[in-house]
C-alpha positions in Angstrom: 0.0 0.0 0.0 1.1 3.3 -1.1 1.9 6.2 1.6 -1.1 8.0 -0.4 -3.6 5.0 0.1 -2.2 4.8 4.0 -2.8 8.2 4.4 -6.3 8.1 3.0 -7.3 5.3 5.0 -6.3 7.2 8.1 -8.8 10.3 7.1 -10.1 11.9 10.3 -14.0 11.9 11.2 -16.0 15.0 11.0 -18.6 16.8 13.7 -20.4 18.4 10.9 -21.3 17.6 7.0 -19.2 21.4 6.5 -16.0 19.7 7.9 -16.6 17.0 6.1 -17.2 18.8 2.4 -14.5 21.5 3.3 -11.9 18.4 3.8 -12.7 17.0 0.7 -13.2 19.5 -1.5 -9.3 20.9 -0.7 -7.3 19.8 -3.8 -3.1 19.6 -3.0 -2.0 18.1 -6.6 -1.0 19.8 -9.6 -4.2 20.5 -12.3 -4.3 18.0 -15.3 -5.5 19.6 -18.2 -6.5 16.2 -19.5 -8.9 15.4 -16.4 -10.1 19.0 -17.2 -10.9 18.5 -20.7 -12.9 15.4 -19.5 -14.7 16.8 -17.2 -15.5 19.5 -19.6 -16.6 16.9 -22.0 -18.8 15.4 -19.2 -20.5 18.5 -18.5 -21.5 19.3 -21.7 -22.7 15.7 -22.4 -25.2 16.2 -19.0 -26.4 19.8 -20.3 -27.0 17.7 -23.9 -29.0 15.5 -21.6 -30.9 18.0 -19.5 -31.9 20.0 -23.0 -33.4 16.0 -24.4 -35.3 15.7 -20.8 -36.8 19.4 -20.5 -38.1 18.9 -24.7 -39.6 15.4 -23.3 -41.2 16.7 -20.2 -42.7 19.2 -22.1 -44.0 17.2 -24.3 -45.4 14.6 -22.0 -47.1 17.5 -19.8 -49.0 19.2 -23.0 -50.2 15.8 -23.6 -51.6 14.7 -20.6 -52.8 18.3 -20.1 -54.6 17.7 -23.5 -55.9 14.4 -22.2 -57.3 15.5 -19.1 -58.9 18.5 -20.1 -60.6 16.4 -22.6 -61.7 14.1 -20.3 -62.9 17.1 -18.0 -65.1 18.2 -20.9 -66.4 14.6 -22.0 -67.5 13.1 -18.5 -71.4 14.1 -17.9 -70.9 14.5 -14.3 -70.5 18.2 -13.7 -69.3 17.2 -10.2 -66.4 15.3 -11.9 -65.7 18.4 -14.4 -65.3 20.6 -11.2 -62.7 17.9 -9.8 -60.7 17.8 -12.8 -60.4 21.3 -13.9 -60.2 23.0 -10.0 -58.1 20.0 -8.6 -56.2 17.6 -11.0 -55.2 19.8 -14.0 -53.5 22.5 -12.3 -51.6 20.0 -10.0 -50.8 18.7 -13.2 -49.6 21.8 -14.7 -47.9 22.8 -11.7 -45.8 19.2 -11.2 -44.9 19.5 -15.3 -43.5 23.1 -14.5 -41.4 22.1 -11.2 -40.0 18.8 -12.8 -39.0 21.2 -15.9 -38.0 23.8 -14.3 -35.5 21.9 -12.0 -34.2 20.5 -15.3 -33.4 23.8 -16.3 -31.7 24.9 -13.3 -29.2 21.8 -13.2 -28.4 22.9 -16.7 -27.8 26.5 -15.0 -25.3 25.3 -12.5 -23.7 22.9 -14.8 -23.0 25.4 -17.2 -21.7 27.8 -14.3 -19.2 24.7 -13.5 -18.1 24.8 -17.3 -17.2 28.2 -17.1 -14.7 27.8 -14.2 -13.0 25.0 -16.3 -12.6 27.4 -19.3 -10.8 29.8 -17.1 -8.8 27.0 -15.4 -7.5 25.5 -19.0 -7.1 29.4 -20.0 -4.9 29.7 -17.2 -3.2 26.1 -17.5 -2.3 27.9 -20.9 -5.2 26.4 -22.8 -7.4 29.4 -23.9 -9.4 27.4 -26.8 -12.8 27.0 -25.2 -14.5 29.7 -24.6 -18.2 28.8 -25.7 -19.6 29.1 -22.4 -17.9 32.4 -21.4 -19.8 33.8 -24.8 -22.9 32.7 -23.7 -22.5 34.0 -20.0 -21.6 37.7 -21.8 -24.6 37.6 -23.7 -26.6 36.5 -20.9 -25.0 39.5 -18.2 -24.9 42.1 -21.5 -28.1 44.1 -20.7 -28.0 43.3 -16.9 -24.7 44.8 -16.0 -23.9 48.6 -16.7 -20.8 50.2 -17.5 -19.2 50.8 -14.0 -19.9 46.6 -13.6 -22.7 47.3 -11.4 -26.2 45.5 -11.8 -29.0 47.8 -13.8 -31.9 46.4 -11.8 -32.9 45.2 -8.4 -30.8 41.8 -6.4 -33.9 40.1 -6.6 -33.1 38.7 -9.9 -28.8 39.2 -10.4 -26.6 37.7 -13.2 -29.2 37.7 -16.2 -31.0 39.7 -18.6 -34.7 39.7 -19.5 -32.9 40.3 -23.4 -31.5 36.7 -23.2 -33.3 34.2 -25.0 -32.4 31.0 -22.2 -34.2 33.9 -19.6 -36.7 34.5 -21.6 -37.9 30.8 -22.5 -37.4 30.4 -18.8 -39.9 33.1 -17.4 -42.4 32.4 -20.7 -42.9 28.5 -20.1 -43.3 29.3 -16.6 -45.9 31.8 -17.2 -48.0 29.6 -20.0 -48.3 26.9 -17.4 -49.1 28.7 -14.5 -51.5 30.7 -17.0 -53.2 27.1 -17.9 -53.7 26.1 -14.3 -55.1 29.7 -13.4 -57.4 29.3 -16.6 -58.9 25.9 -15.7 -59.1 26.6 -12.1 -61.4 29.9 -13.8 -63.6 27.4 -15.8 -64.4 25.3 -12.8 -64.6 27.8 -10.2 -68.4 28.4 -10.4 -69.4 25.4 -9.3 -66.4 23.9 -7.0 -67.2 23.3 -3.4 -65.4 25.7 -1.0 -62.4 23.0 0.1 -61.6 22.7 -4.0 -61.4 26.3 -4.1 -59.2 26.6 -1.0 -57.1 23.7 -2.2 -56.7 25.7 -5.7 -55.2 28.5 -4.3 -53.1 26.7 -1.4 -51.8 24.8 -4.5 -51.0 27.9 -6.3 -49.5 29.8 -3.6 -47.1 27.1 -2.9 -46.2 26.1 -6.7 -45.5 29.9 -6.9 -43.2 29.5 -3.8 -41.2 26.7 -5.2 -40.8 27.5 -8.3 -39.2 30.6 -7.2 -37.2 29.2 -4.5 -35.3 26.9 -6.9 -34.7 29.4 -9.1 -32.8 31.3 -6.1 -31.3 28.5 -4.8 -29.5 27.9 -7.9 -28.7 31.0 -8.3 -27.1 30.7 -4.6 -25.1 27.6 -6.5 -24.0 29.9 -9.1 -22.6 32.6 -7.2 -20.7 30.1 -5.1 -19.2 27.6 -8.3 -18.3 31.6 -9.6 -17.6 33.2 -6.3 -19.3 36.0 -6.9 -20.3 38.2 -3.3 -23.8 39.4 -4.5 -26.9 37.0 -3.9 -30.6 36.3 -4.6 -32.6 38.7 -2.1 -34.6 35.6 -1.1 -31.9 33.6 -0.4 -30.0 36.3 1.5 -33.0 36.7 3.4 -33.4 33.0 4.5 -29.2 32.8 5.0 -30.8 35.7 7.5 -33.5 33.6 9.4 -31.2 30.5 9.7 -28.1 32.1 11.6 -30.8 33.9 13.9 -32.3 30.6 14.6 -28.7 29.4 14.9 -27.7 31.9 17.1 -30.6 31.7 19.3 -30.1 27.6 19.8 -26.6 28.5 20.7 -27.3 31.0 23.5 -30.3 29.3 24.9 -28.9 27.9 28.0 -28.9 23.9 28.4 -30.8 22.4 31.2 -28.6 20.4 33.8 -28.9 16.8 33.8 -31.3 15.3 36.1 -29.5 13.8 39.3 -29.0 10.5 39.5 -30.5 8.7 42.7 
């Protein structure tokens, strides 16, 4: 056994996941700009395969929309109508959306990763790719001004409305969350009070999520890119947890219970 496998097996345990990712996340050997370029090839090849997923959930979510609003329209039972377009066809928009939209947000972070290799084989002395830094100017073109400071608000940093991957983003989002508004509109009249309560609990929190991954990943970006500016929400909920942290921390522990 090598002094590198002994030394390996010997790896210390950890009070907390942090320790743990800090430890082995810190790199000591020399960069290989082979491994690089592999890795680079293995990124791209799982963005090719998040672009085939989002085109197939798509498609498999307009179709079973299709179905079930068909069947909502065919059944005689107006009861059963109510169900469907109130209940089951905006879950099923909102599910579609989610699974989608996380899709899209892997691809995000992925390509953030892809950018840091380009600048690691640029500084290896390898400056050849540079496809991803392209698309990450066009996408920051409209958002950043002059002095390198954002145009608009924190709430949305690093992107443009004037790029078209933003754009197809916030568009899909909207149609789908305009279909489940719509049906839950066409059944609304006659739902029972709990469907309509449901409808909007549903909405509220599909609206919640949807959002939150988007920041969250967005947290992921600025950290592959180390970049010191952050998603409002996130910032805000950074915020909450070290008060909460704090708190448990200084709450005083009650002694232990005598033995008798």
């Amino acid at each position: 056994m090598s002094q590198n496998d002994r030394s390996f097996e010997s790896t210390p345990r950890f009070r907390t996941v942090d320790e743990a990712i800090r430890f082995y996340s810190k790199r000591r050997s020399r960069v290989d700009k082979a491994t690089l370029v592999k890795e680079y090839d293995f990124l791209r090849g799982e963005i090719n395969g998040t672009l085939a997923a989002q085109l197939q959930i798509l498609s498999f979510g307009t179709a079973t929309l299709g179905l079930v609003t068909g069947a909502a329209f065919v059944g005689a039972e107006d009861a059963f109508r109510d169900d469907v377009l109130v209940v089951f066809l905006p879950l099923l928009a909102y599910m579609t959306l989610i699974i989608w939209f996380s899709e899209v947000m892997r691809m995000l972070r992925a390509g953030s990763f892809l950018l840091k290799i380009e600048k690691r084989l640029d500084i290896e002395g390898d400056g050849s790719l540079a496809w991803e830094a392209s698309v990450w100017r066009g996408r920051t073109k409209y958002a950043v001004a002059p002095d390198g400071h954002l145009r608009r608000s924190r709430i949305r940093p690093y992107y443009s409305i004037f790029d078209p991957d933003q754009l197809r983003l916030f568009s899909v989002t909207l149609l789908f969350f305009t279909i489940a508004g719509s049906s839950i509109a066409m059944g609304w009249g006659g739902a029972t009070l709990a469907q309509r309560w449901f409808a909007v609990g549903a909405g509220v929190v599909a609206v919640f999520v949807v959002t939150l991954l988007y920041h969250m990943r967005l947290e992921q970006v600025a950290d592959t890119l180390n970049i010191e500016e952050r998603p409002a929400l996130t910032r805000g909920i950074a915020r909450v947890a070290d008060a909460l942290a704090h708190d448990t921390e200084a709450t005083p522990k009650a002694p232990p219970a005598p033995h008798h």
